[in-house]
GUBAMI-948284 format. One record per residue (C-alpha): x, y, z. Coordinates in steps of 0.5 Angstrom, whole numbers, padded with zeros to 4 digits, always signed. Each point is the difference from the previous one (the first is absolute). Example, Ala and Ser with C-alpha at 12.3 -4.5 7.8 and 13.67 -1.06 7.14 Angstrom:
BEGIN
+0025-0009+0016+0002+0007-0002
***
This chain:
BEGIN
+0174+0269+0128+0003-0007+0004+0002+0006+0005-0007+0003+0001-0003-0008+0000+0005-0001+0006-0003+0007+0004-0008-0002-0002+0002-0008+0002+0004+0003+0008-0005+0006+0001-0006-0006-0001+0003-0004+0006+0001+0007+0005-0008-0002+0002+0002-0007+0001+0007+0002+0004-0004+0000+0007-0003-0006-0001+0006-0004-0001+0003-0005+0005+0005-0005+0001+0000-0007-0001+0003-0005+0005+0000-0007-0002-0002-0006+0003+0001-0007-0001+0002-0007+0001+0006-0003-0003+0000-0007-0001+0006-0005+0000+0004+0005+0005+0006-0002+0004-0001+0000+0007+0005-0002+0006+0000-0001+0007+0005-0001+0003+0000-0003+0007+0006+0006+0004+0001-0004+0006+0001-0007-0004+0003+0003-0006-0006-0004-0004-0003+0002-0006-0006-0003-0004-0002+0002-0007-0008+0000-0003-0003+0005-0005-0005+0003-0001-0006-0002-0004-0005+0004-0005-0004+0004+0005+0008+0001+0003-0001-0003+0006+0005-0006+0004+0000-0004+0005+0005-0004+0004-0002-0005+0005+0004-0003+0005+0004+0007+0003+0004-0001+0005-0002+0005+0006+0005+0006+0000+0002+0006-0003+0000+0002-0008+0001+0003-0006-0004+0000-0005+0004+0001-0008-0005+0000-0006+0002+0002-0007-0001-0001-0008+0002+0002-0007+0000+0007-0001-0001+0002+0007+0004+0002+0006+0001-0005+0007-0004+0002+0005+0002-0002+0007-0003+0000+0006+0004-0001+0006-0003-0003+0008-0006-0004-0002-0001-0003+0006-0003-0006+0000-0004-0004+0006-0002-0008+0001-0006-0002-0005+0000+0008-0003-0002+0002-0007+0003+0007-0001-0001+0004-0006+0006+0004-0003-0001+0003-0006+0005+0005-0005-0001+0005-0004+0005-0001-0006+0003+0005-0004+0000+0000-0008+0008-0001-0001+0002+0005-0005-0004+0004-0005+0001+0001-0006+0000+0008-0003-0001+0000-0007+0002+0007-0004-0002+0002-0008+0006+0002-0004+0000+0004-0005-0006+0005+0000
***
C-alpha cells in the first residue's frame, strides 16, 4: 500500500518535471568582515558590513589592494588587485560560500 502511494505521489510530480528550475540565492550578509590591505604600504584597515552588507572605508590611501570579506558560516572571499586612485569610490563586492553543508541521512528504514 505505502509502495503504491509512493508511485501515485512520483508519477503526480512527472507533469510538474519540465516546469522545474534551479534556485540561486542572493542576499546581503550583515556584519561581514571585510579587509583591505593597502599591497605597496603593507597597511590593513578593518570595517564591517552594515544590515543591507554594504561597507565603507574612507580615507584609502591611493595604490593597489585586496579586498578580504568573510563571516561565520561561510568561506573568505578574496579579491586581489583593487586598484584604487586619488578621491575614487570603488566597489568591490564577493560572492560568499556557505562553509560546510550538513548532510543528514534516515537510519534505520
Amino acid at each position: 500500500m505505502i509502495r503504491s502511494a509512493c508511485v501515485v505521489c512520483l508519477l503526480a510530480l512527472l507533469p510538474a518535471a519540465g516546469a522545474l528550475r534551479a534556485q540561486s540565492v542572493y542576499g546581503e550578509i550583515s556584519g561581514a568582515a571585510v579587509t583591505l590591505t593597502n599591497n605597496g604600504a603593507d597597511e590593513a584597515r578593518k570595517v564591517q558590513s552594515d544590515p543591507a552588507g554594504n561597507y565603507a572605508a574612507v580615507n584609502l590611501e591611493a595604490g593597489r589592494y585586496e579586498a578580504a570579506i568573510e563571516n561565520s558560516g561561510f568561506g573568505k572571499a578574496v579579491t586581489k588587485d583593487v586598484v584604487l586612485s586619488a578621491r575614487e569610490i570603488a566597489r568591490v563586492g564577493a560572492r560568499l560560500e556557505i562553509a560546510a553543508a550538513v548532510r543528514c541521512s534516515r537510519r534505520g528504514t
